[in-house]
C-alpha positions as CSV (number, residue, x, y, z in Angstrom):
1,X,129.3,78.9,78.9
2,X,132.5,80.6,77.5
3,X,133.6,78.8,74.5
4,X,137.2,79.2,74.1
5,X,138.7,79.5,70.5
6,X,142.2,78.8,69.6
7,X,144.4,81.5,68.2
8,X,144.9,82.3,64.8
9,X,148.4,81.0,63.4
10,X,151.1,83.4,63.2
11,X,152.3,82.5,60.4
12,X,150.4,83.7,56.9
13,X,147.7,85.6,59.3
14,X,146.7,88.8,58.1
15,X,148.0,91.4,61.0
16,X,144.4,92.8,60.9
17,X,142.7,89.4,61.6
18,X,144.8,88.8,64.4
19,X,144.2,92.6,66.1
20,X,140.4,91.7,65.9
21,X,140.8,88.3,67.4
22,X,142.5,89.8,70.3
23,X,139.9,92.6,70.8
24,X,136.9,90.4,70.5
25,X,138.4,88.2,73.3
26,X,139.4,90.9,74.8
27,X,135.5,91.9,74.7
28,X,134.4,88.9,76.2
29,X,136.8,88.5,79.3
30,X,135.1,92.3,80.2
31,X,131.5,91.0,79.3
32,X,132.2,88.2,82.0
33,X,133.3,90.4,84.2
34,X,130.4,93.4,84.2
35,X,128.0,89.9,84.6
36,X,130.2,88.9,87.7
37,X,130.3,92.4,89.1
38,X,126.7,93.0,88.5
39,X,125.5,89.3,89.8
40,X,127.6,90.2,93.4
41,X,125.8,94.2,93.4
42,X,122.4,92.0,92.6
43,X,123.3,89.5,95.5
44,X,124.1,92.2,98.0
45,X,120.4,93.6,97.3
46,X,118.7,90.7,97.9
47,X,120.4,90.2,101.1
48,X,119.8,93.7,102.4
49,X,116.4,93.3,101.0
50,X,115.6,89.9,103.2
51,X,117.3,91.7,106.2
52,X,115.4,94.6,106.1
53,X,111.7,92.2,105.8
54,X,113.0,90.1,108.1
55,X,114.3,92.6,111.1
56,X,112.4,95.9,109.8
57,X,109.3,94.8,109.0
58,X,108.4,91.1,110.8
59,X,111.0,91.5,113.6
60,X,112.4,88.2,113.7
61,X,114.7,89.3,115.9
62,X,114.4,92.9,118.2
63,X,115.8,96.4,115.7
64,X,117.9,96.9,119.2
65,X,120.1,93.5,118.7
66,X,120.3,94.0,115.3
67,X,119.1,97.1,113.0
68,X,117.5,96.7,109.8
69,X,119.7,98.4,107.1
70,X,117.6,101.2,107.0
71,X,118.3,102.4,110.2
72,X,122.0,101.3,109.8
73,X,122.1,104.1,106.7
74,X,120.2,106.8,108.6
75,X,123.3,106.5,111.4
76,X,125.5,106.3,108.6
77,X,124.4,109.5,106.9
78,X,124.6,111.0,110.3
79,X,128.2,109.9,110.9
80,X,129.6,111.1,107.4
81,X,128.1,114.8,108.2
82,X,128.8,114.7,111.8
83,X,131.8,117.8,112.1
84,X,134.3,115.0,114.0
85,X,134.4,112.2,111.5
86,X,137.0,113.4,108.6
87,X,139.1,114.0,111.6
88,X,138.7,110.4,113.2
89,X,138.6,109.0,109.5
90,X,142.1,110.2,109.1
91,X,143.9,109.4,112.7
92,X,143.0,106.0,111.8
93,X,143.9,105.9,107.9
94,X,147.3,107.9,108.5
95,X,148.2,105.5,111.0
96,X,147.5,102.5,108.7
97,X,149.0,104.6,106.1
98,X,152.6,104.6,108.3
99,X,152.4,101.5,109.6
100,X,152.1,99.9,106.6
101,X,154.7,101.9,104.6
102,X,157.1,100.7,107.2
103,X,156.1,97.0,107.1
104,X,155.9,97.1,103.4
105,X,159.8,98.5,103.3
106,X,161.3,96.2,105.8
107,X,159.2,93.3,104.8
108,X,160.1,93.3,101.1
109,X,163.7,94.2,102.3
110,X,163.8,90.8,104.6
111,X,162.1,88.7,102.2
112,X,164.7,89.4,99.3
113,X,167.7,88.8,101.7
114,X,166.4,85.3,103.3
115,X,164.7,84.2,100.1
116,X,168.2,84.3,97.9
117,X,170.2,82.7,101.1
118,X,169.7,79.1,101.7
119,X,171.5,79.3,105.1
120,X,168.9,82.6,105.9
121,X,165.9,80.3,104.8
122,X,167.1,77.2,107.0
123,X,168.0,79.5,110.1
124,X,165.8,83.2,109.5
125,X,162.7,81.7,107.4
126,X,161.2,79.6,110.4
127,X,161.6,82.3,113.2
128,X,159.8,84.4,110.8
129,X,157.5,81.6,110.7
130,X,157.1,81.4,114.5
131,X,156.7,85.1,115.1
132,X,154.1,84.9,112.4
133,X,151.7,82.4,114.0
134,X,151.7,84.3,117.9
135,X,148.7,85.5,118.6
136,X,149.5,89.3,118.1
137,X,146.2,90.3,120.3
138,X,147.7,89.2,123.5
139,X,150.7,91.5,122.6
140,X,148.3,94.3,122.0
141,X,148.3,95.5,125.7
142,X,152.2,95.6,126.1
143,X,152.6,97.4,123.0
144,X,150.3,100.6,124.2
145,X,151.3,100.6,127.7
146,X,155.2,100.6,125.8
147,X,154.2,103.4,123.5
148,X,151.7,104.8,125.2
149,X,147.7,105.8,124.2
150,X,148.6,108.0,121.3
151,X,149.5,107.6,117.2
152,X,153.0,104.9,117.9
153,X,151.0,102.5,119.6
154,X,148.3,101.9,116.5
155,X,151.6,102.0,114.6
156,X,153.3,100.0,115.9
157,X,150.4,97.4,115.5
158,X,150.4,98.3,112.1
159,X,153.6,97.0,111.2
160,X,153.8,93.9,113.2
161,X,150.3,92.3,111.8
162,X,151.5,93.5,108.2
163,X,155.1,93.0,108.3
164,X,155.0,89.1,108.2
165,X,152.6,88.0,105.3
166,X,155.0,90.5,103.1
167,X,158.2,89.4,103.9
168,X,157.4,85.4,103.9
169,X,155.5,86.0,100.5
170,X,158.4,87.5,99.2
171,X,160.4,85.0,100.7
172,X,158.3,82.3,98.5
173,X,158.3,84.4,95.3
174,X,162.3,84.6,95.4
175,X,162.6,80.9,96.3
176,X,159.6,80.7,92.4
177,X,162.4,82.1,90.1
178,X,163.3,80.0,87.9
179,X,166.6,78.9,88.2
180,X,167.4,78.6,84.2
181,X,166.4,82.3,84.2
182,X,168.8,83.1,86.4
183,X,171.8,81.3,84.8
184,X,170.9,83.1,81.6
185,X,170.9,86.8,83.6
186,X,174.5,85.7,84.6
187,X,175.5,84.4,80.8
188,X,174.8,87.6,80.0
189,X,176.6,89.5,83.3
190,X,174.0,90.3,85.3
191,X,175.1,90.2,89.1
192,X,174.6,91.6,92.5
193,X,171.9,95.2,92.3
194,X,171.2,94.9,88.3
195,X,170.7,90.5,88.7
196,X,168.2,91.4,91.8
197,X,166.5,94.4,90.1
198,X,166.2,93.2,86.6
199,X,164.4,89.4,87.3
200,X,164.5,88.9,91.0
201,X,162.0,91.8,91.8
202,X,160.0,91.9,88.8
203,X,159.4,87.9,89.3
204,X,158.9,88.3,92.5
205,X,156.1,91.6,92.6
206,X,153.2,89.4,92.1
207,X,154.0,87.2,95.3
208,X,154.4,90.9,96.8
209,X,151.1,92.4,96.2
210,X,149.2,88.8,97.6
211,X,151.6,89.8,101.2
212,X,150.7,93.6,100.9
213,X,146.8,92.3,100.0
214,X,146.8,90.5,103.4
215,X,148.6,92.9,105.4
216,X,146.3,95.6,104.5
217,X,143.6,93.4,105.4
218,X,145.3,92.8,109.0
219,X,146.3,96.6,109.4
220,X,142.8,97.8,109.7
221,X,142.3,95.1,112.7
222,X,145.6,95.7,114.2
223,X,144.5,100.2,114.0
224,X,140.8,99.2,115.8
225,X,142.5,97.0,117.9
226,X,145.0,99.5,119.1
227,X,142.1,102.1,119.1
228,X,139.9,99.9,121.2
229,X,142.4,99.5,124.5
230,X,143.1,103.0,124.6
231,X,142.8,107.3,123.0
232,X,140.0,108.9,122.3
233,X,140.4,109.1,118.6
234,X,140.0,107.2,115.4
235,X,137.4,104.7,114.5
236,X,138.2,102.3,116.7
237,X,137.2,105.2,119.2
238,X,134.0,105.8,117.4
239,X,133.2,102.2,117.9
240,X,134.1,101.3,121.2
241,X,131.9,104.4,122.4
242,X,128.9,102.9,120.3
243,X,128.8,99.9,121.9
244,X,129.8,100.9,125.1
245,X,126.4,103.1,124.8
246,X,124.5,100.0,123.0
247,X,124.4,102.3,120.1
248,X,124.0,98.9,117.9
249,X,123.1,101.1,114.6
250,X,125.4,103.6,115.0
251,X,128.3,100.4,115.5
252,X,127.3,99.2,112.4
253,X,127.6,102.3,110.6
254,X,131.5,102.4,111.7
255,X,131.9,98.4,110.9
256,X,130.8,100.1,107.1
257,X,132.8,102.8,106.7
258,X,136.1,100.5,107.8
259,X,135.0,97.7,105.1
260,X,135.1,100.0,103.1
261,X,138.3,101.8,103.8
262,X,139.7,98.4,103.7
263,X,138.4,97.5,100.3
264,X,139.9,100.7,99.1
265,X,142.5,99.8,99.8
266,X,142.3,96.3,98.4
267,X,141.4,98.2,95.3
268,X,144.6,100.0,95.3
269,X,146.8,97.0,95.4
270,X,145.0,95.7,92.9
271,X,145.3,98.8,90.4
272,X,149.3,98.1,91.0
273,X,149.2,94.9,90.0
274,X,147.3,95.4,86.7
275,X,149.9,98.4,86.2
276,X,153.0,96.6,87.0
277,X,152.0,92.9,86.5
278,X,149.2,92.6,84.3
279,X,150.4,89.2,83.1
280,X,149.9,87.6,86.7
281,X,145.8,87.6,88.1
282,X,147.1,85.8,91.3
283,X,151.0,84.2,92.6
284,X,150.3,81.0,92.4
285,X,150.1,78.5,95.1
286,X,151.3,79.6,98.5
287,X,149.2,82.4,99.9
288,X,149.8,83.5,103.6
């Protein structure tokens, strides 16, 4: 159990004392999280341990429903040498890459302008709302036989599963500023641009990143999903062949490598936040 000690005073505190008060909390935050980080690594082996007695060696259930992992690596180490796969790897992540550039940009754009206008938020804010909660798969098939089997389609996908969770939590983070703040930026003669760039966006980033965490999330299913109903490239591609063919390792070898595409990117929005919000771990309440 973390014990938690209060601060040295300010006032009569030896500059020194306080530095190496800060650095041995600062040593025990990273000491909790190394122990977090290595009790999820240790959790994961035990679970691919139990799999892997329980499918590879006692077959509980047939290796053809479900591989053990070690068969699920072997087709993984096939599908990382295999001449085709940087090639698919990259139709799918430039797609994402696009998709959610353009979400991301209109999103944040549409968030600032209906967040700062009441009237926007009463009229804009619940369409937004609506458009947000339809079921995007059943749109899926209009959208490629609109822009056809090739790179727009995915696109296209993209940006309307992404575009939504970043514009309504921008929406929410504008609506979080606090209003004192913003008479004080106007005491001082902040208005219009320099008011919107020098508090509105900075206390509004946080709320950003959560939107841009979930719509990465969503772009990888909306890329597959797109890949799925029609080309002949990407990993979608790769997968929809697999288990067309019953190829139940070789699926699960795909289903890894786009976890882990989709953690890097997680991991990327996260490295933003610690570089241009390092005072905010999370936005607090809402997250869509």
């Amino acid at each position: 159990m973390t014990t938690i000690t209060a601060a040295p005073r300010a006032e009569g505190v030896d500059p020194g004392e306080l530095e190496r008060f800060y650095r041995r909390h600062a040593s025990s935050a990273a000491a909790s999280d190394l122990r977090w980080r290595l009790g999820l690594v240790a959790e994961v082996i035990l679970i691919l341990g139990v799999w892997q007695i329980l499918i590879g060696v006692l077959e509980v259930l047939p290796p053809a429903f479900l591989p053990p992992p070690s068969a699920i690596a072997a087709s993984l180490a096939d599908l990382l040498a295999s001449d085709t796969f940087i090639g698919h790897l990259w139709y799918s992540t430039s797609n994402v890459l696009v998709g959610l550039a353009i979400a991301a940009s209109l999103g944040i754009v549409v968030g600032l302008v209906v967040g700062w206008s009441p009237l926007l938020q009463l009229t804009v804010a619940p369409l937004l709302w609506l458009l947000y909660s339809t079921p995007k798969v059943v749109l899926a098939p209009l959208i490629v036989l609109a822009l056809g089997l090739g790179s727009p389609s995915k696109i296209a996908l993209v940006f309307l599963l992404g575009v939504f969770p970043i514009a309504l939590n921008t929406i929410e983070g504008v609506r979080t500023v606090d209003p004192s703040l913003l008479k004080a930026a106007r005491v001082f003669g902040l208005r219009g641009v320099r008011l919107a760039r020098k508090l509105v966006l900075p206390s509004t980033f946080p709320f950003i990143l959560v939107g841009l965490k979930r719509a990465v999330a969503l772009a990888f299913i909306g890329e597959i999903l797109g890949e799925f109903l029609g080309g002949s490239q990407g990993l979608g591609h790769l997968l929809e062949r697999a288990a067309v063919d019953f190829r139940m390792d070789d699926s699960l070898a795909v289903v890894v490598i786009m976890v882990v595409a989709a953690n890097v990117g997680l991991v990327i929005v996260e490295l933003a936040r610690r570089r241009f919000a390092p005072w905010h771990r999370d936005a607090p309440s809402q997250r869509w």
